[in-house]
N, CA, C and O atoms as CSV, one atom per row, in Angstrom:
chain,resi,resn,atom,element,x,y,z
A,1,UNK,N,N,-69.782,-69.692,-43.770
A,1,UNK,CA,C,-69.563,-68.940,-44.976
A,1,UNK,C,C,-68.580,-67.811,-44.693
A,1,UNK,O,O,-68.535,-67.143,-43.661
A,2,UNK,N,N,-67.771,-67.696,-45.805
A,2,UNK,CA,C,-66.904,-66.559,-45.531
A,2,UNK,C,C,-67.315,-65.007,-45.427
A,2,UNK,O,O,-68.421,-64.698,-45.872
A,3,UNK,N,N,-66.432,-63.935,-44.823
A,3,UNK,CA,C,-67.467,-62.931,-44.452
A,3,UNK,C,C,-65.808,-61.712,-45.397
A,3,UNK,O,O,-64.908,-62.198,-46.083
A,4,UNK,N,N,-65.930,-60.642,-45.153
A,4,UNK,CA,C,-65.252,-59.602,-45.796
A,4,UNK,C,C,-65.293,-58.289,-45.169
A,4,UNK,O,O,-66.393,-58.070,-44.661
A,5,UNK,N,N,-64.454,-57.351,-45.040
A,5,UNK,CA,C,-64.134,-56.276,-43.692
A,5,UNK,C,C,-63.935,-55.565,-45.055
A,5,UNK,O,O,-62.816,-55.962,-45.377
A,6,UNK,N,N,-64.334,-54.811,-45.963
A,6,UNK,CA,C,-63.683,-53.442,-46.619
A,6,UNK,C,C,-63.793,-52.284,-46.010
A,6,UNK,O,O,-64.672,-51.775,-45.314
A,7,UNK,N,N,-62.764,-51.952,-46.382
A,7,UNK,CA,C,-62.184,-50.337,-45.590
A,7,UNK,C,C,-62.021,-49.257,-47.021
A,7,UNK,O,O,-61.348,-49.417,-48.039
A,8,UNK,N,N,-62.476,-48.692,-46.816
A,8,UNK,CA,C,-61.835,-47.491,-48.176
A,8,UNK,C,C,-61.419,-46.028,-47.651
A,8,UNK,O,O,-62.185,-45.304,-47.013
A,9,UNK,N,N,-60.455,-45.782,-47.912
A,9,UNK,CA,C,-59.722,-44.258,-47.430
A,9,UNK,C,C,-58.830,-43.911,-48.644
A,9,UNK,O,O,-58.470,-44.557,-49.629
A,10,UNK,N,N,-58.569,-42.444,-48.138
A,10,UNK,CA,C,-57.594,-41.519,-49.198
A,10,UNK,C,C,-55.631,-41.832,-47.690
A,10,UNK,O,O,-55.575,-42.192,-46.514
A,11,UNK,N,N,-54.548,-41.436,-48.697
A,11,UNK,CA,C,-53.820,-41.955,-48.523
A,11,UNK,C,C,-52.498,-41.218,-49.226
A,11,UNK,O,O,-51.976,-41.577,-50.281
A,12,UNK,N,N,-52.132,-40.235,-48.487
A,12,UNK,CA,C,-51.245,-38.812,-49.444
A,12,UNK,C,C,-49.992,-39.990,-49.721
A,12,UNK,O,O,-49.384,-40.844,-49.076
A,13,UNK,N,N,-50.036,-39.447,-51.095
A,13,UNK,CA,C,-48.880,-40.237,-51.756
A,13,UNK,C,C,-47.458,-40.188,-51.115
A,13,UNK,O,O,-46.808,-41.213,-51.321
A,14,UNK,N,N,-46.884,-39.303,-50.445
A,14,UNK,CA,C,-45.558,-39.220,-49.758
A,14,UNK,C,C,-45.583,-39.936,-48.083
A,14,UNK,O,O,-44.691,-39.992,-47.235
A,15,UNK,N,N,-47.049,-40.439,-48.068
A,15,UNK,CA,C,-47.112,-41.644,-46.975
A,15,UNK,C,C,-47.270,-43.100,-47.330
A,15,UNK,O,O,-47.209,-44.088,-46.599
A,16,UNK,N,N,-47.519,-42.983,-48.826
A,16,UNK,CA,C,-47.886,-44.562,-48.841
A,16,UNK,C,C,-47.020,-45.490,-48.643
A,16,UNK,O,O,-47.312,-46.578,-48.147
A,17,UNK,N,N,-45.578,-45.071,-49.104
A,17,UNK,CA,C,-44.646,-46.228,-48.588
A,17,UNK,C,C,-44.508,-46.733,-46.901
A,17,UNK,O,O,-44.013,-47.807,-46.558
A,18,UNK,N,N,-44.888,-46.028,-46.266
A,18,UNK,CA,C,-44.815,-46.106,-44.766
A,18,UNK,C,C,-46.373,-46.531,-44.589
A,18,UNK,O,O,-46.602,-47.031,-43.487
A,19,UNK,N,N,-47.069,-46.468,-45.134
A,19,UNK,CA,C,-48.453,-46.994,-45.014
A,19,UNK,C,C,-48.577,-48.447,-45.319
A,19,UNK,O,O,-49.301,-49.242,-44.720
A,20,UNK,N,N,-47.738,-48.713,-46.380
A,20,UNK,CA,C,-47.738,-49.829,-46.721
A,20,UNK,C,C,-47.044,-50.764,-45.522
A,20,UNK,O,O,-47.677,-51.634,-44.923
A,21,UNK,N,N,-45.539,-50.421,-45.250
A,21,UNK,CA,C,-45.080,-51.047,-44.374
A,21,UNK,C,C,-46.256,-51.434,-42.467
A,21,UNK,O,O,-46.352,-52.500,-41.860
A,22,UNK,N,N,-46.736,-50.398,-42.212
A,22,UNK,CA,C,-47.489,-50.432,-41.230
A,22,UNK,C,C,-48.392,-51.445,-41.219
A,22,UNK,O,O,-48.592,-52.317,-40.373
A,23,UNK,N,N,-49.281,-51.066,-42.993
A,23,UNK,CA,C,-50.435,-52.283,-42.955
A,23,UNK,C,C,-49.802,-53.870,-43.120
A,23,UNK,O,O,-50.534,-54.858,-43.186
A,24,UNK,N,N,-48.389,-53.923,-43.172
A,24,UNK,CA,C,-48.589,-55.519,-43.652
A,24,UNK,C,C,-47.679,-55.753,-42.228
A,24,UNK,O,O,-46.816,-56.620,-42.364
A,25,UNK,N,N,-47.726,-55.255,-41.185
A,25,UNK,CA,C,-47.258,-54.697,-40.122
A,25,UNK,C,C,-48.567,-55.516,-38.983
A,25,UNK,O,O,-48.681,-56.418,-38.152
A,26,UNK,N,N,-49.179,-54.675,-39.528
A,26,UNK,CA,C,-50.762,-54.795,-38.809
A,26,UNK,C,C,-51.497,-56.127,-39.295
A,26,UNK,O,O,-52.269,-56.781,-38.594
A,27,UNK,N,N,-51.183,-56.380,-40.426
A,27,UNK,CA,C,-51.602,-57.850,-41.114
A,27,UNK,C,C,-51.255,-58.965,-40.215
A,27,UNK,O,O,-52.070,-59.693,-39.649
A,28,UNK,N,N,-50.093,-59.026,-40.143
A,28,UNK,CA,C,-49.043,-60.066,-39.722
A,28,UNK,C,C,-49.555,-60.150,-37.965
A,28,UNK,O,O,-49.655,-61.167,-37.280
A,29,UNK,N,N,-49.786,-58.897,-37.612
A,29,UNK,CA,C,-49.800,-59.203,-36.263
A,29,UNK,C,C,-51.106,-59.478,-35.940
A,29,UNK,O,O,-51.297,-60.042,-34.863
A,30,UNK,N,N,-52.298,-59.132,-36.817
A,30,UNK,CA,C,-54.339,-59.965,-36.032
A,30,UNK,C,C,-53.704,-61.268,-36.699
A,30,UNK,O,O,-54.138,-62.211,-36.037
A,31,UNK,N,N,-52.652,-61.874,-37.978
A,31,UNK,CA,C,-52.959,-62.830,-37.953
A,31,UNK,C,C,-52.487,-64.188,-36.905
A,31,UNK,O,O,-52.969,-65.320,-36.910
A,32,UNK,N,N,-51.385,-63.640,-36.029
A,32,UNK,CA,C,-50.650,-64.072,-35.314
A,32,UNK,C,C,-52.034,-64.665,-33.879
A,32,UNK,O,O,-52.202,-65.746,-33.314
A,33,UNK,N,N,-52.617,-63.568,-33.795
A,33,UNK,CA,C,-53.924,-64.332,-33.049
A,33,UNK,C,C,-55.239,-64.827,-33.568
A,33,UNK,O,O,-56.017,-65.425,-32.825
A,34,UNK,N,N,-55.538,-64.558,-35.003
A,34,UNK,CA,C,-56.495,-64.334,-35.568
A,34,UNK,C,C,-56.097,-65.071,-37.324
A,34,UNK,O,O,-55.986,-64.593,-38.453
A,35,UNK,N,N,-55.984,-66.443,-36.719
A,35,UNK,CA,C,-55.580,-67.306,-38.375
A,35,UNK,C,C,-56.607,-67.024,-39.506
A,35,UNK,O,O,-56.405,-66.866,-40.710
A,36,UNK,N,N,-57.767,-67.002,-38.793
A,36,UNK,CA,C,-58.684,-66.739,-39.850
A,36,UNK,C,C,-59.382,-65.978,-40.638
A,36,UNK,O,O,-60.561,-65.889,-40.983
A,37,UNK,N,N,-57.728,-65.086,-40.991
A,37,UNK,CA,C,-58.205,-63.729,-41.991
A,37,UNK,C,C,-57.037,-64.615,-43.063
A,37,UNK,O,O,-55.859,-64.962,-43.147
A,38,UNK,N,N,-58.099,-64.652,-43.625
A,38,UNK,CA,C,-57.527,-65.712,-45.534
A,38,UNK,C,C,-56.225,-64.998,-46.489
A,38,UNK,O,O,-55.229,-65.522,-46.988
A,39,UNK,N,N,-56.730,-63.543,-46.494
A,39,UNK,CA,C,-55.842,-62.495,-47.325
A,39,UNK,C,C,-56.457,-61.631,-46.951
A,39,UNK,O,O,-57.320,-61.654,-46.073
A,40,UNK,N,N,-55.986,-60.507,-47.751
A,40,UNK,CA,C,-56.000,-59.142,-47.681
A,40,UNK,C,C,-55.644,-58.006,-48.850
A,40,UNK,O,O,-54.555,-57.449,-48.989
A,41,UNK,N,N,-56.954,-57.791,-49.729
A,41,UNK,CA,C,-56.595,-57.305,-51.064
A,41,UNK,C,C,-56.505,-55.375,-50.856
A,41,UNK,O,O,-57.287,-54.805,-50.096
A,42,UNK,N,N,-55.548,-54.688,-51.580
A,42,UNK,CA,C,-55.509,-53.260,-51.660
A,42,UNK,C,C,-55.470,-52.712,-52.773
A,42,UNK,O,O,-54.526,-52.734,-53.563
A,43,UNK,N,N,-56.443,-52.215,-52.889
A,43,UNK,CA,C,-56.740,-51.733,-54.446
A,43,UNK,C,C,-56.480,-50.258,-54.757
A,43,UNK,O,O,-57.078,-49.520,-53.973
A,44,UNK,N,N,-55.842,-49.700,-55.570
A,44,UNK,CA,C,-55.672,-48.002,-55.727
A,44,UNK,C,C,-56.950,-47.959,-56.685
A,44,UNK,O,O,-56.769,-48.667,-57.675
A,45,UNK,N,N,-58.201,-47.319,-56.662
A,45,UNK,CA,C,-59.325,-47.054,-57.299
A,45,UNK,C,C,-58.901,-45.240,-57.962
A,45,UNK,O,O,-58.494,-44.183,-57.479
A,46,UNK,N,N,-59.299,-45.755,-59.277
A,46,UNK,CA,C,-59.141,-44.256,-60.166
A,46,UNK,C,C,-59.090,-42.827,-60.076
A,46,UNK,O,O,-58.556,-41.831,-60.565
A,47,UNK,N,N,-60.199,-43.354,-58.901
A,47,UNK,CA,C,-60.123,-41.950,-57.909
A,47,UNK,C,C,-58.930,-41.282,-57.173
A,47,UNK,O,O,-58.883,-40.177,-56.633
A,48,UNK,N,N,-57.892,-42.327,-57.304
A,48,UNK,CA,C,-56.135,-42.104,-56.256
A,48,UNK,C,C,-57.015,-42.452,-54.854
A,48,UNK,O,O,-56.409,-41.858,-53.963
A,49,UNK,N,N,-58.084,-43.097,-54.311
A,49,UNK,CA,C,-58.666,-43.512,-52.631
A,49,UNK,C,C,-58.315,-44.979,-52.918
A,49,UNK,O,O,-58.057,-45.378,-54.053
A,50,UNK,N,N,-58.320,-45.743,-51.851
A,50,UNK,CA,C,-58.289,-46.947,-51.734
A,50,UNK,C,C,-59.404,-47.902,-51.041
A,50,UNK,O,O,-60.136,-47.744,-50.064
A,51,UNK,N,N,-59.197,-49.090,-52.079
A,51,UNK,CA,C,-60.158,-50.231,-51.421
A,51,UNK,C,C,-59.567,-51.162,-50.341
A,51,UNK,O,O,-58.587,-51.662,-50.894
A,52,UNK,N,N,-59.631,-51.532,-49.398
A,52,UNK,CA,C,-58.756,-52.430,-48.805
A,52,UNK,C,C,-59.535,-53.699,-48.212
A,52,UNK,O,O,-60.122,-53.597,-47.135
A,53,UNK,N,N,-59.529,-54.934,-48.962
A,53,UNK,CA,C,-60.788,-55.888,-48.332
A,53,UNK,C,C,-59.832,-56.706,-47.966
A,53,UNK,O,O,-58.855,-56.975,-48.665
A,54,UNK,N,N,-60.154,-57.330,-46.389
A,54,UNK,CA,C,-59.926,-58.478,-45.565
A,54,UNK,C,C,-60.849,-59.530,-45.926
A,54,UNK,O,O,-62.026,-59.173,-45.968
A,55,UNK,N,N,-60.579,-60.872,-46.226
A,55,UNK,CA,C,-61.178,-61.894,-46.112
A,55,UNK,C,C,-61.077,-62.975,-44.762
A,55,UNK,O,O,-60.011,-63.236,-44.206
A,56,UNK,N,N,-61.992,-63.365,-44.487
A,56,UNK,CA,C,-61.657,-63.714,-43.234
A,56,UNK,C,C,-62.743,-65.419,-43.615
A,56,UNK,O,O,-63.595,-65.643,-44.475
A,57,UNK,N,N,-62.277,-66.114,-42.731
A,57,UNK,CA,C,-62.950,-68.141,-43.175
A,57,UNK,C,C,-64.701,-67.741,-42.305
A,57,UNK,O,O,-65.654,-67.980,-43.048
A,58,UNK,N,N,-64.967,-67.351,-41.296
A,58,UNK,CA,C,-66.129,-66.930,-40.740
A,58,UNK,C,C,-66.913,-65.564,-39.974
A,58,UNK,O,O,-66.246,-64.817,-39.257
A,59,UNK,N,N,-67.929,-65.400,-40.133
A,59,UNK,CA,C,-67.799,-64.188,-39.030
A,59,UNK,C,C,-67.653,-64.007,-38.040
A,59,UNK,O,O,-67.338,-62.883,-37.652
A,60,UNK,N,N,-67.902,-65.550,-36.797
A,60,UNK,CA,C,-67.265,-65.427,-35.751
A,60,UNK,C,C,-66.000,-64.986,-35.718
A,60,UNK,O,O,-65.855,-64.065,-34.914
A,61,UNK,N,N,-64.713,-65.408,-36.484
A,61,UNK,CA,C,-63.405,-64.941,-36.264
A,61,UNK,C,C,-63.347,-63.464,-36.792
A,61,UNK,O,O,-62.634,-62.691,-36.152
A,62,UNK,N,N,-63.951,-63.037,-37.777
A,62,UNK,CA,C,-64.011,-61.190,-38.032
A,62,UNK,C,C,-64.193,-60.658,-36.684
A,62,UNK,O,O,-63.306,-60.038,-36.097
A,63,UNK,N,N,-65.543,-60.947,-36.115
A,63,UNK,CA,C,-65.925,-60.613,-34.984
A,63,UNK,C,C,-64.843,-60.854,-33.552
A,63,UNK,O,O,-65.093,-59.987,-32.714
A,64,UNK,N,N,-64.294,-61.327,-33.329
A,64,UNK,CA,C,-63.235,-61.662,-32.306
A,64,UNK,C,C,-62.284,-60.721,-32.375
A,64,UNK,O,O,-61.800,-60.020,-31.486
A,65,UNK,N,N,-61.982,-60.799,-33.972
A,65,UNK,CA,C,-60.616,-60.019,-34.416
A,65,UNK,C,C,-61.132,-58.219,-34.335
A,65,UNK,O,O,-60.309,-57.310,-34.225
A,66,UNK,N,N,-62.748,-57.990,-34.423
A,66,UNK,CA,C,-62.713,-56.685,-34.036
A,66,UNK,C,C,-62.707,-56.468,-32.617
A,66,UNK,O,O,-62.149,-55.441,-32.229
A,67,UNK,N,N,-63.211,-57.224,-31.781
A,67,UNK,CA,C,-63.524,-57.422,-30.336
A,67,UNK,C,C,-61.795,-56.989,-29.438
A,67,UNK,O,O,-61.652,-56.422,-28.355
A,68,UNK,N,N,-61.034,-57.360,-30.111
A,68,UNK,CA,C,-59.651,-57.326,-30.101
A,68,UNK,C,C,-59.004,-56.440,-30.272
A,68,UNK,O,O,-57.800,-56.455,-30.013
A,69,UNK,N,N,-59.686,-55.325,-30.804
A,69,UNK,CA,C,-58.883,-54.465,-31.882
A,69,UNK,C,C,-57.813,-53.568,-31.144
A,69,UNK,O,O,-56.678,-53.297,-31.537
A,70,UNK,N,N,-58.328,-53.242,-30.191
A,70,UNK,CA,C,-57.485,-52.851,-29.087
A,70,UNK,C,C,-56.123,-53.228,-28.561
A,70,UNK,O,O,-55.209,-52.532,-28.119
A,71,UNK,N,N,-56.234,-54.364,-28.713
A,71,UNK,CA,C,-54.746,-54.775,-28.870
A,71,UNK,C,C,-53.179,-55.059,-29.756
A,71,UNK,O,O,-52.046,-55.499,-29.562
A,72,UNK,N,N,-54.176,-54.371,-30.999
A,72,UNK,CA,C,-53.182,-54.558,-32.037
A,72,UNK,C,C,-53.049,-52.570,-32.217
A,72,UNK,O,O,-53.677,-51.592,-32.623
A,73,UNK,N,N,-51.596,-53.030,-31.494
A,73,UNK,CA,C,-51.261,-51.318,-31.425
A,73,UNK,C,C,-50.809,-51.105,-33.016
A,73,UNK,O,O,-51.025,-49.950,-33.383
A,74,UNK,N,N,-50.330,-51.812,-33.863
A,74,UNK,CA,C,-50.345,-51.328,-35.071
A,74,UNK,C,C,-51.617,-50.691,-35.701
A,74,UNK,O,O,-51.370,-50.002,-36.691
A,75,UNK,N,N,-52.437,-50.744,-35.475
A,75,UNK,CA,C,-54.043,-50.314,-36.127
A,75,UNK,C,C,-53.864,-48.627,-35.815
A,75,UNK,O,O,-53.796,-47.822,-36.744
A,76,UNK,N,N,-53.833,-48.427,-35.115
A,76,UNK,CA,C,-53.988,-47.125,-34.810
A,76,UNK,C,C,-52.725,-46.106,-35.700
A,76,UNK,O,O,-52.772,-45.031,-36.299
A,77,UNK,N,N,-51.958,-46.819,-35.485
A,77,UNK,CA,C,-50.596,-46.266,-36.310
A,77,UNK,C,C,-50.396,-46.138,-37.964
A,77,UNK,O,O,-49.766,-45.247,-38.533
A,78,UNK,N,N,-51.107,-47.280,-38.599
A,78,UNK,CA,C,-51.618,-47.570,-39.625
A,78,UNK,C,C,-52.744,-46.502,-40.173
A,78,UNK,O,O,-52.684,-45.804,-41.185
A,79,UNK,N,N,-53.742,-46.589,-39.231
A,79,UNK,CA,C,-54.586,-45.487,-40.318
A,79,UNK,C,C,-54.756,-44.079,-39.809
A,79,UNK,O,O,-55.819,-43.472,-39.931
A,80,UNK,N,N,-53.448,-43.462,-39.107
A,80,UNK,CA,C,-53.276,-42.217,-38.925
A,80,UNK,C,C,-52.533,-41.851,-40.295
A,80,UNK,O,O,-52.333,-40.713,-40.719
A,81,UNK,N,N,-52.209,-42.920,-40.826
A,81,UNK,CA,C,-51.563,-42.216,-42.224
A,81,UNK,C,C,-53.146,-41.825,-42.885
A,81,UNK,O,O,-53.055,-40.959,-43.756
A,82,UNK,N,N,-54.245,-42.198,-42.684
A,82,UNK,CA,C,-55.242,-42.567,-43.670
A,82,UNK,C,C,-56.227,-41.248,-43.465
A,82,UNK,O,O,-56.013,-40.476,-42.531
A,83,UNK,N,N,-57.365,-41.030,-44.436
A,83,UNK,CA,C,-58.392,-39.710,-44.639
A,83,UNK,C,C,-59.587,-40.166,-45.012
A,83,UNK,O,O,-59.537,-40.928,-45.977
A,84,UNK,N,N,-60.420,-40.001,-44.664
A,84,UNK,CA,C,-61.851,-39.920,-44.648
A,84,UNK,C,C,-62.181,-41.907,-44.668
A,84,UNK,O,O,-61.737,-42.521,-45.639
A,85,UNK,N,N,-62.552,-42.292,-44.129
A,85,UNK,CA,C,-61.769,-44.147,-43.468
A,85,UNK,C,C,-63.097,-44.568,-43.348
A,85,UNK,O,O,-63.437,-44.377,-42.180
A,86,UNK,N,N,-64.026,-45.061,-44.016
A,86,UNK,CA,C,-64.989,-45.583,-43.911
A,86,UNK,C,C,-64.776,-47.522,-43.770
A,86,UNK,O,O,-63.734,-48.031,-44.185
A,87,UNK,N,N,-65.654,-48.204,-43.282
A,87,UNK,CA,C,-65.694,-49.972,-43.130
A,87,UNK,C,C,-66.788,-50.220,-43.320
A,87,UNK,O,O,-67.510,-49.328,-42.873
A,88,UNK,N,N,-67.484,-51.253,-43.914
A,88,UNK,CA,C,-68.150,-52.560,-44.014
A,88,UNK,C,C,-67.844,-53.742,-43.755
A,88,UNK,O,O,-66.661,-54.077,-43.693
A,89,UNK,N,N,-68.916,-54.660,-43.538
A,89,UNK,CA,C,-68.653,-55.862,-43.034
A,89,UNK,C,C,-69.801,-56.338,-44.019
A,89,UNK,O,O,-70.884,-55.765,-44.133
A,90,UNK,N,N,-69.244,-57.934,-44.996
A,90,UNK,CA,C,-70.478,-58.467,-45.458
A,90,UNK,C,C,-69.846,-59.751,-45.742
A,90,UNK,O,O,-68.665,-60.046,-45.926
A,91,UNK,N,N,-71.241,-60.652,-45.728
A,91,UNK,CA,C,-71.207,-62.350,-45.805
A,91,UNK,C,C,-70.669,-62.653,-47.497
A,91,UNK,O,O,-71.254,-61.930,-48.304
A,92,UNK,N,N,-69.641,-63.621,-48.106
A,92,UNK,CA,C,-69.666,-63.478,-49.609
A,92,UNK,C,C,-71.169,-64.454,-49.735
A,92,UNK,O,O,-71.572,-65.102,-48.769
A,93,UNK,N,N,-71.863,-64.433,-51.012
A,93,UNK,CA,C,-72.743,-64.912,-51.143
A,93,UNK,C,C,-72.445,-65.590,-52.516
A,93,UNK,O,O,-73.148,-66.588,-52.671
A,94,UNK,N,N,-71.610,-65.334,-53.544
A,94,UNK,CA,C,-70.894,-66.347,-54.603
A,94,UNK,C,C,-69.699,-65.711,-54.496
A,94,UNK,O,O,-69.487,-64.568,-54.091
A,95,UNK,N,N,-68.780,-66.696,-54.965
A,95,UNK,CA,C,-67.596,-66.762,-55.314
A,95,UNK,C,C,-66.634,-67.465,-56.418
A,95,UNK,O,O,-65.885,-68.336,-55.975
A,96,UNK,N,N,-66.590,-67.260,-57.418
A,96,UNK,CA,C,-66.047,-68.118,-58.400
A,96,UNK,C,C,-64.511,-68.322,-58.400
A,96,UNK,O,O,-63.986,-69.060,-59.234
């Protein structure tokens, strides 16, 4: 069953263009070892904070891809743009 990584943080508007570039930066490169992240949705929530959910095909491969994380020097670079950076991890249970 498929599993889901959301991240939610704040994100000063005179960084987001460089935020953006970083994260699809950072995308490109877990997927280069890590095929089995499906997409990757970013949501601006009303609040001006952001939602950012990874979909990934199982939780073994979430799990690998955090086990890893260390090696994707984009990550770190990526959410130094970012503020108050909370994550979850959960199984989908429907999906239409």
């Amino acid at each position: 069953m498929s599993v889901v990584r959301t991240h939610s943080y704040s994100v000063a508007e005179s960084d987001l263009e460089e935020f953006l570039a970083r994260r699809g930066s950072l995308i490109a490169t877990v997927r280069e070892g890590h095929p089995g992240l499906t997409h990757a949705v970013l949501i601006r929530l009303d609040d001006g904070t952001y939602t950012d959910t990874w979909h990934w095909e199982s939780a073994k491969e979430l799990g690998a891809a955090l086990a890893a994380i260390a090696t994707f020097h984009e990550a770190p670079l990526t959410m130094a743009l970012t503020k108050d950076a909370t994550a979850q991890s959960g199984e989908v249970v429907d999906e239409r």
